[in-house]
C-alpha positions in Angstrom: -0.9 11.6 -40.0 0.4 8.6 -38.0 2.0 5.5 -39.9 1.1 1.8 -39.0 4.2 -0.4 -39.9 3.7 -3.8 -40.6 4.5 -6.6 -38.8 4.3 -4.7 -35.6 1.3 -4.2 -33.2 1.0 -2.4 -30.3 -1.2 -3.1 -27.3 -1.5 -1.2 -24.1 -1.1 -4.2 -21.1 -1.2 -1.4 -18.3 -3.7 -2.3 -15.5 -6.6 0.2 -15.7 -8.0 -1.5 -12.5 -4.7 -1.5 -10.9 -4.0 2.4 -11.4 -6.8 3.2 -10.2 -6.7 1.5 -6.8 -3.2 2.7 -6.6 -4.8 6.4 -6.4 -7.4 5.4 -4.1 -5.2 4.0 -1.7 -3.1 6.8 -2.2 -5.5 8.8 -1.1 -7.1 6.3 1.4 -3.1 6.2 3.3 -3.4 9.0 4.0 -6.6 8.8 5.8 -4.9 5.7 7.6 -1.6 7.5 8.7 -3.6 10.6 10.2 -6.0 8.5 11.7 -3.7 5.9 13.3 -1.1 9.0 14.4 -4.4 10.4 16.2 -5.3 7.1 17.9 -1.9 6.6 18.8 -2.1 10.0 20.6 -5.3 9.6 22.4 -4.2 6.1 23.4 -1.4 7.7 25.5 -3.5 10.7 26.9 -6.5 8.8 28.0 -5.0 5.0 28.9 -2.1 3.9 30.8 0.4 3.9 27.3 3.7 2.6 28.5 6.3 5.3 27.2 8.5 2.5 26.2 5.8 1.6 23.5 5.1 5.2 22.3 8.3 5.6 20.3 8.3 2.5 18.5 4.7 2.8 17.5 5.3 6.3 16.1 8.0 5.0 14.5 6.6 1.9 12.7 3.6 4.4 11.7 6.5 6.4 9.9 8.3 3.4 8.4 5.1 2.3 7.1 4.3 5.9 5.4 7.0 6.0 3.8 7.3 2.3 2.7 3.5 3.0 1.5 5.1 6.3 -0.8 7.7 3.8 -2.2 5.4 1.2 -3.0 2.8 3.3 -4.7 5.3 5.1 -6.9 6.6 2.0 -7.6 4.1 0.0 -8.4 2.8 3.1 -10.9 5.9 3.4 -12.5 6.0 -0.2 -13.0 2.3 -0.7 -14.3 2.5 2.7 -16.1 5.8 1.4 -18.4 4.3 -1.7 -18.4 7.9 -2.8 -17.0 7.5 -6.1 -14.5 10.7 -4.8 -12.1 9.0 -1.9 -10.9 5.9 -3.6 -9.8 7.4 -6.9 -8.8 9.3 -4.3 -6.5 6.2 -3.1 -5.9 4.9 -6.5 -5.0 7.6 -7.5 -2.3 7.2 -4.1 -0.8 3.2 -4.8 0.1 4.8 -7.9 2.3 6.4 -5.3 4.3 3.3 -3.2 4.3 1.1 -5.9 5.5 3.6 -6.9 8.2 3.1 -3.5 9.6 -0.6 -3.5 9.2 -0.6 -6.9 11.0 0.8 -4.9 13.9 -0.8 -2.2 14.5 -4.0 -4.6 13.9 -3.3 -7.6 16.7 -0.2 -6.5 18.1 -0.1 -2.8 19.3 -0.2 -2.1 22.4 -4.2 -0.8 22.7 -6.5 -1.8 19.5 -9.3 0.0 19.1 -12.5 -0.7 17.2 -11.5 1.7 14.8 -8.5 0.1 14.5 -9.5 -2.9 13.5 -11.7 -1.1 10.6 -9.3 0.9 8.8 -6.7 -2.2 9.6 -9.0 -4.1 7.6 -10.0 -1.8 4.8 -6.1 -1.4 4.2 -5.3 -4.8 4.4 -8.4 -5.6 1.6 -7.3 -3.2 -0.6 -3.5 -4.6 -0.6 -4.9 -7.9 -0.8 -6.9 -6.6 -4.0 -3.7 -4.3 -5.3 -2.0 -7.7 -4.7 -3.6 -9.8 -7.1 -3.9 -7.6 -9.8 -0.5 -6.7 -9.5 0.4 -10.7 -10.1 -2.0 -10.3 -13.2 -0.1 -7.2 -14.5 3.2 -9.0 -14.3 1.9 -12.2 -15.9 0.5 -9.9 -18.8 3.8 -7.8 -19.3 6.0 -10.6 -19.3 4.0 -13.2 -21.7 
């Protein structure tokens, strides 16, 4: 049988909302990484794909996996231990991410329709996983 001592109260301040779309993107990345890596392929077998554009794409696309792995465990950790380091870590890291997004949105070297889709999904939901981030921080540290 638990004890309540006096004086003291403890509330949860982790983010419900937050964790959640921190799994969904999870999940929704990896949609993203497969589905860019195969537009990125049949971009350079059925268009003129400079090969001096090829490698840098493929290797943005991998940067930006595993900055996305980084920020996600980050920004759990940080909302799960209610600490604000983790997910203010978490927080600079989506800059980053959206950079990259930005790219492979306007400044690729072919955009496709479908490009602009799941560009646009993923920049929503970092835009979302943004602000309730800043709330999360603003709860944990008052």
């Amino acid at each position: 049988m638990a004890v309540a001592r006096r004086g003291r109260t403890s509330s949860v301040l982790s983010s419900v909302p937050l964790q959640m779309l921190f799994y969904v993107n999870g999940i929704y990345y990896v949609f993203y990484f497969l589905a860019t890596l195969a537009m990125i392929v049949y971009k350079s077998q059925v268009f003129s794909y400079p090969d001096d554009f090829l490698g840098p794409d493929l290797a943005l696309l991998f940067i930006m996996a595993i900055l996305e792995v980084l920020r996600l465990y980050l920004g759990s950790k940080g909302n799960l231990t209610e600490e604000e380091a983790p997910l203010g870590l978490s927080l600079a890291i989506t800059v980053g991410s959206v950079i990259l997004s930005v790219y492979f949105l306007v400044w690729q070297t072919y955009v496709l329709k479908a490009d602009v889709i799941i560009n646009a999904v993923l920049l929503f939901t970092y835009g979302l996983e943004s602000v309730l981030k800043v709330i999360a921080i603003a709860a944990f540290v008052s």
